[in-house]
C-alpha positions as a Markdown table, in Angstrom:
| # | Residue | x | y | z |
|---|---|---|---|---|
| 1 | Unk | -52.2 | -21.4 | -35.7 |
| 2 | Unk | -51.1 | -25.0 | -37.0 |
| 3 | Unk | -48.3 | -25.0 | -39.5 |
| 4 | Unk | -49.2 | -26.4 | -42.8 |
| 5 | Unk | -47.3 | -29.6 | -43.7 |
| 6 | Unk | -46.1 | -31.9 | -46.5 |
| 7 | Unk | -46.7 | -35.6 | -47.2 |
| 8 | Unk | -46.0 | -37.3 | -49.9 |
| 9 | Unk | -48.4 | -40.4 | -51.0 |
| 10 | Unk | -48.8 | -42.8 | -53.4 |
| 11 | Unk | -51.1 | -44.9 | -55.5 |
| 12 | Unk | -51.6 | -48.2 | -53.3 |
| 13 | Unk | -52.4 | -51.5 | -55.6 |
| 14 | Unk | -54.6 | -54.1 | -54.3 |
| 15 | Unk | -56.5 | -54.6 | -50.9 |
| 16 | Unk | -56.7 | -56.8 | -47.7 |
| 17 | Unk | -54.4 | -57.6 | -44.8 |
| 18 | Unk | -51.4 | -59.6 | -47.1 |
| 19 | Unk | -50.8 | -56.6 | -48.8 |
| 20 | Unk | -51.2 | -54.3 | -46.0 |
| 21 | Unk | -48.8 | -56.1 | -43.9 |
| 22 | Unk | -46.7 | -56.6 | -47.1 |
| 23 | Unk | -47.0 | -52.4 | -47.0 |
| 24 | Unk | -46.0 | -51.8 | -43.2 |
| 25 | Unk | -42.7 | -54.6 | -43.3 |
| 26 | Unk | -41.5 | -51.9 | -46.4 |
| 27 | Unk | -41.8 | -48.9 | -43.9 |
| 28 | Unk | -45.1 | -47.9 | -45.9 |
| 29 | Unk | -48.6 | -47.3 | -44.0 |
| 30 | Unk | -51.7 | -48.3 | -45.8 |
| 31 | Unk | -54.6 | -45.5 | -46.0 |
| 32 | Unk | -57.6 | -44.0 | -47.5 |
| 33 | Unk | -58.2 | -40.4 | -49.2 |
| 34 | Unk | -61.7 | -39.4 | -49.6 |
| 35 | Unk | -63.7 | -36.2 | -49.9 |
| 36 | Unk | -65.4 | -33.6 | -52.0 |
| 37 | Unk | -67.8 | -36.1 | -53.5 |
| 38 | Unk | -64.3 | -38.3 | -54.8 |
| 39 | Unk | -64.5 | -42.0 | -55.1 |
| 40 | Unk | -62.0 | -43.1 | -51.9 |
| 41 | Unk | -58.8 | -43.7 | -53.1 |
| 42 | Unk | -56.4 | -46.3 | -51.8 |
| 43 | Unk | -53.2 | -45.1 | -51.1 |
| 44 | Unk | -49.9 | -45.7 | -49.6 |
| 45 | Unk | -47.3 | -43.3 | -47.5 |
| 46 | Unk | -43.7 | -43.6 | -45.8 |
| 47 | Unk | -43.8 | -44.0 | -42.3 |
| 48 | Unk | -41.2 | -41.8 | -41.9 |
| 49 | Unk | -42.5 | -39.3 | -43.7 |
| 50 | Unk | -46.0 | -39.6 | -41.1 |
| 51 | Unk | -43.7 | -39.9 | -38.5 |
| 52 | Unk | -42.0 | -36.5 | -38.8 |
| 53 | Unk | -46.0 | -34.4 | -39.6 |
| 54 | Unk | -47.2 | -36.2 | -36.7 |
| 55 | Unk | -44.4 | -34.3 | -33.7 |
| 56 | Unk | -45.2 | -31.4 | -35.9 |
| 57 | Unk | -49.1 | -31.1 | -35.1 |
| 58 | Unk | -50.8 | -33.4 | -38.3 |
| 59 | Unk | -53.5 | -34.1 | -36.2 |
| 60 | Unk | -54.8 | -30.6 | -36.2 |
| 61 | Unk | -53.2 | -29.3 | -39.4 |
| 62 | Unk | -53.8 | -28.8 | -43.1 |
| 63 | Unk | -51.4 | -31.2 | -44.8 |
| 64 | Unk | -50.5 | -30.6 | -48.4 |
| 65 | Unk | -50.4 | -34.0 | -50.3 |
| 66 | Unk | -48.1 | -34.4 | -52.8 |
| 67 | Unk | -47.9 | -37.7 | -55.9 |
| 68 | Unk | -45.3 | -37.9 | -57.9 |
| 69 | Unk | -43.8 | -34.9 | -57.1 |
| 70 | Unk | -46.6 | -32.8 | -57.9 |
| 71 | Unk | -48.9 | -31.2 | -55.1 |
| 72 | Unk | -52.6 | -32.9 | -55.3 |
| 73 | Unk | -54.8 | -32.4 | -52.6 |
| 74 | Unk | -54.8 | -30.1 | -49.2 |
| 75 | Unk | -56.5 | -32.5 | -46.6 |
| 76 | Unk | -56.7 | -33.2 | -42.7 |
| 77 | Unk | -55.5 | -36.2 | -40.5 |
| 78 | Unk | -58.8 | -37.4 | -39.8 |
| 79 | Unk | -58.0 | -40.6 | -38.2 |
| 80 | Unk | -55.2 | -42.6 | -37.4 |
| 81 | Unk | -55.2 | -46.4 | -36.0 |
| 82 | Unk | -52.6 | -47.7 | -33.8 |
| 83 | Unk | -51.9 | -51.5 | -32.7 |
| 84 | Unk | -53.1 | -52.6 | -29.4 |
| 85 | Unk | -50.1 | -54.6 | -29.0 |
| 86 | Unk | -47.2 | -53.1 | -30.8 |
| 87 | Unk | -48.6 | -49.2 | -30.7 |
| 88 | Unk | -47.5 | -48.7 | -34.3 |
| 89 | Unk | -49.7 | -47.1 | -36.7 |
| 90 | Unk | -51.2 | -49.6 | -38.9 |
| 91 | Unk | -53.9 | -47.5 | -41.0 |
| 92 | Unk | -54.5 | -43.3 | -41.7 |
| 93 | Unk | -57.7 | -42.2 | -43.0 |
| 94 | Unk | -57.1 | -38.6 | -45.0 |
| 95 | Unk | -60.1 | -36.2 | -45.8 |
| 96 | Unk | -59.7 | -34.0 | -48.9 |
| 97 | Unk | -60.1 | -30.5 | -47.8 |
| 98 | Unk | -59.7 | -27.1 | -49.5 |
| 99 | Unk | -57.7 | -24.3 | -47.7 |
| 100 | Unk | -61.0 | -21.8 | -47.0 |
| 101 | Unk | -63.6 | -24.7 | -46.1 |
| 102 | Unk | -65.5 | -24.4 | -42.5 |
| 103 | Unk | -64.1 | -28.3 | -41.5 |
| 104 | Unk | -65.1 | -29.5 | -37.8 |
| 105 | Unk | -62.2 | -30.7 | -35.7 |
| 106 | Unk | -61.5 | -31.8 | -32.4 |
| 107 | Unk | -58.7 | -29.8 | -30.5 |
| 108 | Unk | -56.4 | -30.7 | -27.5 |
| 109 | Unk | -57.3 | -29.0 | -24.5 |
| 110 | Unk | -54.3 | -27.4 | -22.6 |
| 111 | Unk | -54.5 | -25.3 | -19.3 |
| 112 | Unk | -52.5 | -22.7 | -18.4 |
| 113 | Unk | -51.4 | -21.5 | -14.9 |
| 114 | Unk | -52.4 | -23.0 | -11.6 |
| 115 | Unk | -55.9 | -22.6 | -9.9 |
| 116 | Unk | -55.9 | -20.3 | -6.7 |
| 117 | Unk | -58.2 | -23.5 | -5.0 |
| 118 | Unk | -55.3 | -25.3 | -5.8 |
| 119 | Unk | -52.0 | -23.1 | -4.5 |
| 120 | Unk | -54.0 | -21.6 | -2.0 |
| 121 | Unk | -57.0 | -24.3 | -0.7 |
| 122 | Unk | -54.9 | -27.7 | -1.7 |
| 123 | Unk | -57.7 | -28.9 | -4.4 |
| 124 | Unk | -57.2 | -30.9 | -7.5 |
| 125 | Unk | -58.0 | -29.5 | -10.7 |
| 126 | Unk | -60.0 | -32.1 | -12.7 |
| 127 | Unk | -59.5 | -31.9 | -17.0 |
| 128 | Unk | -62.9 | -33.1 | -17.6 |
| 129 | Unk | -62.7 | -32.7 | -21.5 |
| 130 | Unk | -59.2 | -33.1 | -23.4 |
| 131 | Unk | -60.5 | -32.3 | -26.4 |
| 132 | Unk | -63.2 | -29.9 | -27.7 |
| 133 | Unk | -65.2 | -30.2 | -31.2 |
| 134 | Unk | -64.6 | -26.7 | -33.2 |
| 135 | Unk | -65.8 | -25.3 | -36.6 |
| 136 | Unk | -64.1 | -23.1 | -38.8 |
| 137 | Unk | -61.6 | -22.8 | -41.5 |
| 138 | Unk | -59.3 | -25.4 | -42.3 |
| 139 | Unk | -56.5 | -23.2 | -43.0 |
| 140 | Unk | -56.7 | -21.5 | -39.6 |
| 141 | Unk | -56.9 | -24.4 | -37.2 |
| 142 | Unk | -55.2 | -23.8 | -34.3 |
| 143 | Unk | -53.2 | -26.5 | -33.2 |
| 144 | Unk | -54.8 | -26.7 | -29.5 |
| 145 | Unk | -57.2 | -24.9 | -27.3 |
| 146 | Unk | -55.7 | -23.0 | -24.0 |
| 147 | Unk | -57.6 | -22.3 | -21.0 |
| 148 | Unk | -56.3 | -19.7 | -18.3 |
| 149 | Unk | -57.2 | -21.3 | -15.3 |
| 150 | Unk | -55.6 | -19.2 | -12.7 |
| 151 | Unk | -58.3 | -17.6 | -11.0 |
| 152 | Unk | -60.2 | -21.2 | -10.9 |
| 153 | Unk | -61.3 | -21.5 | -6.8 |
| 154 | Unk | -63.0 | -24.4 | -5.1 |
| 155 | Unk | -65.9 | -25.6 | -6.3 |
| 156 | Unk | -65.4 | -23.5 | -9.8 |
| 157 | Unk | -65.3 | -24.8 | -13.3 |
| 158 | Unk | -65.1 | -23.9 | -16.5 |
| 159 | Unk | -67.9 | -24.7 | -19.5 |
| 160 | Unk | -67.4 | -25.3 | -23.0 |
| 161 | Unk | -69.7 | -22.0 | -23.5 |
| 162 | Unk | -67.3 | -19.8 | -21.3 |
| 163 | Unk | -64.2 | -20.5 | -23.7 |
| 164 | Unk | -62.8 | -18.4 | -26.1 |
| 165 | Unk | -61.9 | -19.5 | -29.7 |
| 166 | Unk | -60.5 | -17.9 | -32.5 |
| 167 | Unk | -62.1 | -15.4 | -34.8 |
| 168 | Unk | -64.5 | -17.3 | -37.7 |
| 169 | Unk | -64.7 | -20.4 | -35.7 |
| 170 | Unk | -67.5 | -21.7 | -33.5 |
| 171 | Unk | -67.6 | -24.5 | -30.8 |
| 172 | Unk | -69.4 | -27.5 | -31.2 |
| 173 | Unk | -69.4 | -29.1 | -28.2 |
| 174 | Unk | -72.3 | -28.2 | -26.1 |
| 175 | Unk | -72.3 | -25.0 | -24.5 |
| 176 | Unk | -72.8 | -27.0 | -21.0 |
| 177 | Unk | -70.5 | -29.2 | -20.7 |
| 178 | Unk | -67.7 | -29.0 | -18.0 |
| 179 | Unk | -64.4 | -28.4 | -19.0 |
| 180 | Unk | -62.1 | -28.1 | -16.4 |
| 181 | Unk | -63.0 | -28.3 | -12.7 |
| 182 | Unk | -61.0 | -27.5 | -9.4 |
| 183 | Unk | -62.5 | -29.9 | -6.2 |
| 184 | Unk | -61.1 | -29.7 | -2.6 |
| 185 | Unk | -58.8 | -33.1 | -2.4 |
| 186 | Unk | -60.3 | -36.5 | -1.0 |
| 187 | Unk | -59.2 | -35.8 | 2.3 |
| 188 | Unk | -60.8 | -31.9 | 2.4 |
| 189 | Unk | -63.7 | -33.6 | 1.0 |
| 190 | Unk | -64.0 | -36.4 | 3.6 |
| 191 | Unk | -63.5 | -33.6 | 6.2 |
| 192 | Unk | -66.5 | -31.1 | 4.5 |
| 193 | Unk | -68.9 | -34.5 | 4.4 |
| 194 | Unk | -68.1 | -35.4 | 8.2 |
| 195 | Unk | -68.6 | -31.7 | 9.5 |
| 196 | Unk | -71.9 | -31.1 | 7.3 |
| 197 | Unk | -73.6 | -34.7 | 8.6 |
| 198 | Unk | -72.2 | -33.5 | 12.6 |
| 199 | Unk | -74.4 | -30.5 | 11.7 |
| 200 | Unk | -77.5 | -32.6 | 10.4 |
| 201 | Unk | -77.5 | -34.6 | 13.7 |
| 202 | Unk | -77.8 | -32.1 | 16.1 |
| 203 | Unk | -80.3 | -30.1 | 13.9 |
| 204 | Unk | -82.6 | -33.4 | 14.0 |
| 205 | Unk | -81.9 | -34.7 | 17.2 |
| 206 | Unk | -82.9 | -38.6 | 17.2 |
| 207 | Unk | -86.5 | -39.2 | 19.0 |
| 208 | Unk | -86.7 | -42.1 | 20.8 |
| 209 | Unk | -89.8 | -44.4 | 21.1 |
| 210 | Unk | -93.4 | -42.2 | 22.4 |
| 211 | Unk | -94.2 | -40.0 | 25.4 |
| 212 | Unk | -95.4 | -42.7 | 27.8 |
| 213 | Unk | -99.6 | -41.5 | 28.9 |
| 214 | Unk | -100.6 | -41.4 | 32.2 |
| 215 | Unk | -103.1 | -43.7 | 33.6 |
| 216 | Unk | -106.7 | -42.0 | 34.3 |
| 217 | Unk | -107.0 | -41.3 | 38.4 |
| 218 | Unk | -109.0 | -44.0 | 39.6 |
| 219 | Unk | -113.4 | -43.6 | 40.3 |
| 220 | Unk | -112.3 | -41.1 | 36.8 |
| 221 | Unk | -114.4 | -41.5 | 33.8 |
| 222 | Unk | -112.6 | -40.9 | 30.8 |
């Protein structure tokens, strides 16, 4: 299960990009809190302070928000934009959130162990899906989604329907959708398509132009 974190925020005055950038050059990162029927709220929040939740899971956590040093609001990291250029975070968008709601979130996929197609059969195991939409508690989240893969052969995959999640929580993501896959590598594969069109040919051998008729014997009617 995620740990369950601390930020603190603040009341942000004003809007647009003069005071946002005014915001970021003080070490603060403009946001938004909204939820539970509340008018949006503009807010501030140290970037330090984002920093350190963030390498400690915030994107799947329940984050205890705290004004003035008093606690205010349980919500989740709903989203979080980043500059193209410079990769730092410019903008947060925070959902209010109550400990025991059902919340839907999107969870990291992580495998575990190496396929047998792989270790023993030299194929590549394809992530098809590095995240997976969950609902459940918000207090519960876990912080990521493992999938055993070990006994993953050849030609085998695994389907959002076929994983296993947590007890009170249900998966979103449809049931047939590919997860993980394990192939045989491009050159296997190159070698399996030559071999199966050599068998095609000489099951259809190639017939060339029409049996040639013979003329009638002459004084014959036909």
């Amino acid at each position: 299960m995620a740990q369950q974190l601390n930020l603190t925020i603040e009341h942000r005055e004003g809007v647009g990009s003069t005071k946002a950038r005014a915001l970021r050059k003080d070490g603060k990162i403009p946001g938004v809190l909204y939820g539970h029927g509340s008018e949006a709220q503009a807010i501030a929040l140290a970037r330090r302070g984002l920093d350190d939740i963030l390498h400690r899971g915030a994107r799947t956590s329940l984050i205890t928000l705290t004004m003035d040093g008093k606690r205010v609001d349980t919500a989740l990291l709903r989203e979080v934009q980043v500059d193209p250029v410079s990769r730092r975070i410019v903008h947060v968008d925070l959902q209010r959130v109550s400990a025991d709601e059902t919340v839907q979130a999107r969870l990291p996929v992580v495998t575990v162990g190496t396929p047998e197609g792989v270790r023993s059969f030299g194929g590549v195991m394809d992530v098809v899906l590095h995240e997976l939409e969950v609902e459940g508690p918000a207090n519960k989240l876990p912080d990521r989604i493992e999938i055993d893969v070990n006994e993953l052969g050849i030609h085998q995959h695994v389907t959002a329907g076929e994983i296993a999640l947590p007890e009170g929580f249900k998966m979103i993501t449809p049931a047939e959708n590919t997860v993980v896959a394990v192939e045989p590598s491009k050159t296997e594969k190159l070698l399996e398509e030559a071999a199966v069109s050599a068998v095609t040919e000489q099951a259809e051998p190639e017939i060339v132009g029409k049996p040639v008729e013979e003329p009638p014997a002459e004084g014959v009617p036909e």
